[in-house]
N, C-alpha and C positions, 0 to 999 in steps of 0.2 A: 288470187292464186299466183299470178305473174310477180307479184311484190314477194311473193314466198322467193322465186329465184331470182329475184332482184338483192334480197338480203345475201344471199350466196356469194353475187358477180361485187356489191360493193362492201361487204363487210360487214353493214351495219346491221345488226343484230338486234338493235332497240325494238323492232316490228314485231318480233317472234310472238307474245302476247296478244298482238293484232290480228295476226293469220292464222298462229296455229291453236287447235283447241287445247284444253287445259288436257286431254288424256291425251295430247299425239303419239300415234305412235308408227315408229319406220320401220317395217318388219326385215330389210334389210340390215340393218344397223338396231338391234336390241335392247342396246346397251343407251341409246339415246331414248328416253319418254319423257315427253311434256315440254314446253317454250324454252324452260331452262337451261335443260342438256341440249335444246336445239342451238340456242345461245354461245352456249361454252363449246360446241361440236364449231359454229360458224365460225368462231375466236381462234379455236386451234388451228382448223382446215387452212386458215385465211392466212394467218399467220405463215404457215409453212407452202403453202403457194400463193401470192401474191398475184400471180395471174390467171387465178382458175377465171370461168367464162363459161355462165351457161347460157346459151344462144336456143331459144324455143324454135321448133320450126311448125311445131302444130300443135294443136289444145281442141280435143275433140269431148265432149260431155253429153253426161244421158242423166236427169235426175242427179243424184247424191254421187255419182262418181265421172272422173275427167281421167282423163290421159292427154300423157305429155307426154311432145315428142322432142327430141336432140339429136340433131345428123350431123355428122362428119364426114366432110369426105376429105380422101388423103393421096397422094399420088396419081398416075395417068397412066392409059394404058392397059395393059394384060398385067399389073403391080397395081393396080387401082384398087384400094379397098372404102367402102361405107360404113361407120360404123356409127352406135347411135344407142341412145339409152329410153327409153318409156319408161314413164312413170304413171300408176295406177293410182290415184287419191282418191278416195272419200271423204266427201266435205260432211260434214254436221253442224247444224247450229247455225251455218253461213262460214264456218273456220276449217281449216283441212283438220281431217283426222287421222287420217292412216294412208300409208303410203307404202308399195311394193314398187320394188325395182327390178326391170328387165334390161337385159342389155344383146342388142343385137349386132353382128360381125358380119360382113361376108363379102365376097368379092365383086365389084364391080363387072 
């Protein structure tokens, strides 16, 4: 699962095959199903920021589904905010299959 956001942070997309199942599908983004579109999704993204950076801070799992977690924190102070993305997957097979995205804001 961790290689899945490994292909993300360096680009290399060759994995996608490796990790994701043949029907992936990211119900936040539609328009991407299966290793291929995850491919060409990772080539464009990466493409156009060269610094994206997903830094995990937790990986909690029950059976066939995991969540992922991504914190940020930004400023200090009473302007302090955490902000932070989980991810829902469902692995099958032993390969991720489906994945929602949440995303959390709030103040420090």
């Amino acid at each position: 699962m961790l290689r899945y956001f490994e292909m993300w942070n360096t680009g290399d997309s060759a994995i996608a095959g490796e990790v994701l199942h043949p029907e992936w599908r990211d119900h936040s983004h539609p328009e991407i199903a299966g290793p291929d579109d995850v491919r060409r999704a990772v080539e464009r993204v990466r493409g156009a920021q060269q610094d994206l950076r997903f830094d995990i801070s937790a990986v909690l799992s029950e059976g066939e589904l995991l969540a992922v977690v991504r914190e940020v924190s930004r400023g200090a102070g009473a302007a302090a905010t955490t902000s932070g993305l989980i991810w829902l997957i469902r692995v099958r097979d032993g390969l991720l299959a489906e994945m929602w995205t949440y995303r959390r804001d709030e103040r420090a």
